[in-house]
N, C-alpha and C positions, 0 to 999 in steps of 0.2 A: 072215549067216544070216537069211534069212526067217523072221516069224513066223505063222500062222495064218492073222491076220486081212491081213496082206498080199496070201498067195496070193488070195487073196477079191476082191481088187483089181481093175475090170473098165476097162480103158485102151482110147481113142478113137486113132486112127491116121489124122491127117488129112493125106496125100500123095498128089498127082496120079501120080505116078510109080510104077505097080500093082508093078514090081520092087523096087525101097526099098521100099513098104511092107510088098509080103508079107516081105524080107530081118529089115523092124525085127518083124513080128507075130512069127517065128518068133523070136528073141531074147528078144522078154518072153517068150511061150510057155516058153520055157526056161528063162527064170528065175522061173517060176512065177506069171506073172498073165494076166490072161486078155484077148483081144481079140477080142471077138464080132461088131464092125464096121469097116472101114475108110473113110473120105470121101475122096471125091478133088476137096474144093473147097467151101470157108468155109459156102457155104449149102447144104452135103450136111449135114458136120456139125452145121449147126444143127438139122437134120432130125433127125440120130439123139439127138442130145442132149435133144430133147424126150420122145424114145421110152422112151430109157433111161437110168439113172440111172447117168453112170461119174464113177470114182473120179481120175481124170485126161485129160487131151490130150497126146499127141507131135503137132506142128503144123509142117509145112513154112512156114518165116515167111513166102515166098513168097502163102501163104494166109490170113495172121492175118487172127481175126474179135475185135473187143472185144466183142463180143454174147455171148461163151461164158461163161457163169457156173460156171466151174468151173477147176480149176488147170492151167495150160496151160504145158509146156515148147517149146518152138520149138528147130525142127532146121533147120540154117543150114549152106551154104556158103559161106564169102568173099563175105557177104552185104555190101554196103553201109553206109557208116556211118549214111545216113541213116536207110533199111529201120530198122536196128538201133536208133536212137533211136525211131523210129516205133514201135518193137516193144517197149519196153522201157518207154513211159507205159501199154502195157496192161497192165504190171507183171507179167512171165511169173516163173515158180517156178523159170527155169532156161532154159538152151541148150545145145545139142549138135551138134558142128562133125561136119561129116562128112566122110572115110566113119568112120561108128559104128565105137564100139571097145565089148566086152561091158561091161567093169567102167567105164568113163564110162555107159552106158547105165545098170547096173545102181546105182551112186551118185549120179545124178542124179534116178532117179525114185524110190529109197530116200528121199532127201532130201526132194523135192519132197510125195510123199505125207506123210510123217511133220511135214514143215512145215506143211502142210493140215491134219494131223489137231490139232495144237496151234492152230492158228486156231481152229479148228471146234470146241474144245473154251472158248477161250478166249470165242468170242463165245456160247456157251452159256452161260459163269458171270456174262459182262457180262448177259445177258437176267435168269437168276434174282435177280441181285444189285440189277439193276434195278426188277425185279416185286417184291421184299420193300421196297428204301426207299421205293419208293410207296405199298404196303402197309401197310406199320409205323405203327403210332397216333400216332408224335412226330415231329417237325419236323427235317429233315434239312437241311444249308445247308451247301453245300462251296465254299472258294474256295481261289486259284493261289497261290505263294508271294507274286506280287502283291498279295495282298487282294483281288484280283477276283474275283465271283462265276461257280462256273462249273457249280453244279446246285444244285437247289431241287424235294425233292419234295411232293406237295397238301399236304402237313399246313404244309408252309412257306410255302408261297403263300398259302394259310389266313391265317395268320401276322401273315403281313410285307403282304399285301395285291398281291405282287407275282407273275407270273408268268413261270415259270423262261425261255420264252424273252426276256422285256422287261427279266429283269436279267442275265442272262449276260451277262458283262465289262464290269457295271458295279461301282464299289468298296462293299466289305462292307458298310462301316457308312450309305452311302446305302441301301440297302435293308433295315437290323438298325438301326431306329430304339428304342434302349432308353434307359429311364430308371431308376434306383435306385427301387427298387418303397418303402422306407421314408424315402427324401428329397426322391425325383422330382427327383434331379439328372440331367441326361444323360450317361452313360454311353463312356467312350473305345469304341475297338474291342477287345471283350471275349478277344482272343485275346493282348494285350499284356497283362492284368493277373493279377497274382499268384495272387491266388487266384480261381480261375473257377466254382469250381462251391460249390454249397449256401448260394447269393444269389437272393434274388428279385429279379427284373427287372419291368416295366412295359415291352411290346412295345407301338408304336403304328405300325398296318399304314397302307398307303398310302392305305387309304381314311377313317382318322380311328381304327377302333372300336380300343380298346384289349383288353389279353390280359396275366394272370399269369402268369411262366415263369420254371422256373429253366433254366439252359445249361450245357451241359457242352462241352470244346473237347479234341480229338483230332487231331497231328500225323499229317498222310497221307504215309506213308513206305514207297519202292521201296526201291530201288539209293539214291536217298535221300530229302531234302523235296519232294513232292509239292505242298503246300499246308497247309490244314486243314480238319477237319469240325467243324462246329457243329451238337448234338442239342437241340434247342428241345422242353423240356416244357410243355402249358400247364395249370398247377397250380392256376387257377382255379377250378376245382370241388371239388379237394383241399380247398383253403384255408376254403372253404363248408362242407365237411362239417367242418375241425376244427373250424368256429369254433361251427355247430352242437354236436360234442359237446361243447366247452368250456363251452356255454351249459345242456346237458343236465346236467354235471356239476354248474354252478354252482348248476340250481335243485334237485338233489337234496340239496347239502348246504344248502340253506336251506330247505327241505321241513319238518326240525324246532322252526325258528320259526314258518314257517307255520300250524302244527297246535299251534302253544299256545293263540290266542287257541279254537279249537275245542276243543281239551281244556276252558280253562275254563269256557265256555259249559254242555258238558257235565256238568260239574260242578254247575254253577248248578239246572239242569234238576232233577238228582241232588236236590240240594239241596230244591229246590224239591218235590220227590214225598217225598219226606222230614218236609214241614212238613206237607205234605198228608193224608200217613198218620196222621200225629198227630192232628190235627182229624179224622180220621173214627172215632178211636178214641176220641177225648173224646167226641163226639156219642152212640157206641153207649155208653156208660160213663151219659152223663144219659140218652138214652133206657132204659133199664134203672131209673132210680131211680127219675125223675120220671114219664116216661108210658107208660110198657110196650112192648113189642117192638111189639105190631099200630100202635098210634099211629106211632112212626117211621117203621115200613115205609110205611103208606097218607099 
């Protein structure tokens, strides 16, 4: 049973022979898709296929073009072995012996379409998935169960100093030059050792400048081992700001040392307007006995 977006399906018919073809249009027609063009010859169809956008080719293999960018079944009689190898490096979605039977029609291009639409889905999540780890602010570095590098996106090139095509299937740790950030030992290949993550590293890229980073390592798994991913933080700046606030807390608590020598000074001052008041209290006290107010004042 067809669904919706099937019917919606608009299928290319490219046979010389105007009786087969009209025989196969009326067959999809019937099973519900649509055929709005017929070619009678590889550079017809190339014509319509730039016109319009369809959703498959039925192709007389007699006519194959590898120029069609789009999913192509080939309809064959006691075609040749070789035609058929010839026909089959342009990697067709399918073949159909003739003369046409409905239900081989009708599971062939069922198939064919719905294998296309999982491509076309699939190379959609490969684009996004692409555009985010290029994107993404940390250091992405994947290799084969080889150990061989086989993507690095900017923040990793960054990095390592290397560029994803100059180290693709070269081995990990020539390109993931690290050292023990508090020994400055050189470092195995970080995916062998026990514990991988909440170590600081010392990255030193291919052009010398050195990089703080810790690493985290993720087994890349299908059906099964894939490889592994290596996520490169570079903590450099982190590590500057704690050491700032570690420095901001330090002179806070010694703030209250600082402000004794002030206090006492203050004191002193204190002290000092204290003595002073006295002496001008003595003064008005004689000036009173001995010379009278106007004398002091003038």
């Amino acid at each position: 049973m067809q669904t919706a977006t099937e019917t919606n399906k608009q299928i290319l018919i490219v046979e010389d022979e105007l009786i087969i073809a009209a025989d196969i249009q009326i067959r999809l027609e019937r099973l519900g898709y649509k055929v709005p063009a017929i070619a009678r010859s590889g550079e017809e169809a190339l014509h319509f296929a730039r016109s319009t956008p369809f959703d498959l080719v039925l192709m007389d293999i007699r006519l194959m073009r590898s120029e069609l960018e789009m999913p192509v079944i080939y309809i064959t009689a006691h075609a040749d072995e070789e035609t058929v190898n010839r026909a089959t490096l342009t990697e067709p979605f399918g073949f159909i012996v003739k003369p046409i039977r409905d239900s081989e029609l009708r599971s062939t291009v069922q198939i064919s379409l719905h294998k296309h639409e999982m491509e076309r889905r699939l190379r959609t999540s490969e684009a996004w998935l692409s555009t985010t780890l290029r994107s993404i602010g940390e250091g992405v570095l994947a290799a084969d169960t080889h150990g061989m590098v086989v993507f690095l996106n900017p923040v990793a090139e960054r990095l390592t100093g290397w560029s994803a095509a100059d180290a693709q299937g070269r081995p990990l740790m020539s390109v993931l030059a690290l050292t023990d950030e508090s020994t400055g030992v050189p470092v195995e290949n970080p995916v062998d050792l026990p514990a991988r993550t909440g170590r600081a590293y010392t990255i030193t890229s291919r052009t010398g400048a050195p990089a703080t980073i810790d690493l985290a390592c993720f087994e890349n798994r299908a059906d099964g081992l894939l490889g592994t991913i290596l996520v490169l933080r570079d903590i450099g700046s982190r590590w500057e700001m704690e050491r700032r606030v570690m420095q901001s807390e330090a002179d806070l608590m010694s703030l209250p040392r600082r402000l004794n020598p002030l206090e006492a000074k203050l004191l002193e001052l204190k002290e000092r307007r204290t003595d002073l008041d006295h002496i001008i209290r003595l003064l008005a006290l004689y000036q009173r006995k001995h010379l009278g107010a106007d004398a002091f004042l003038h």
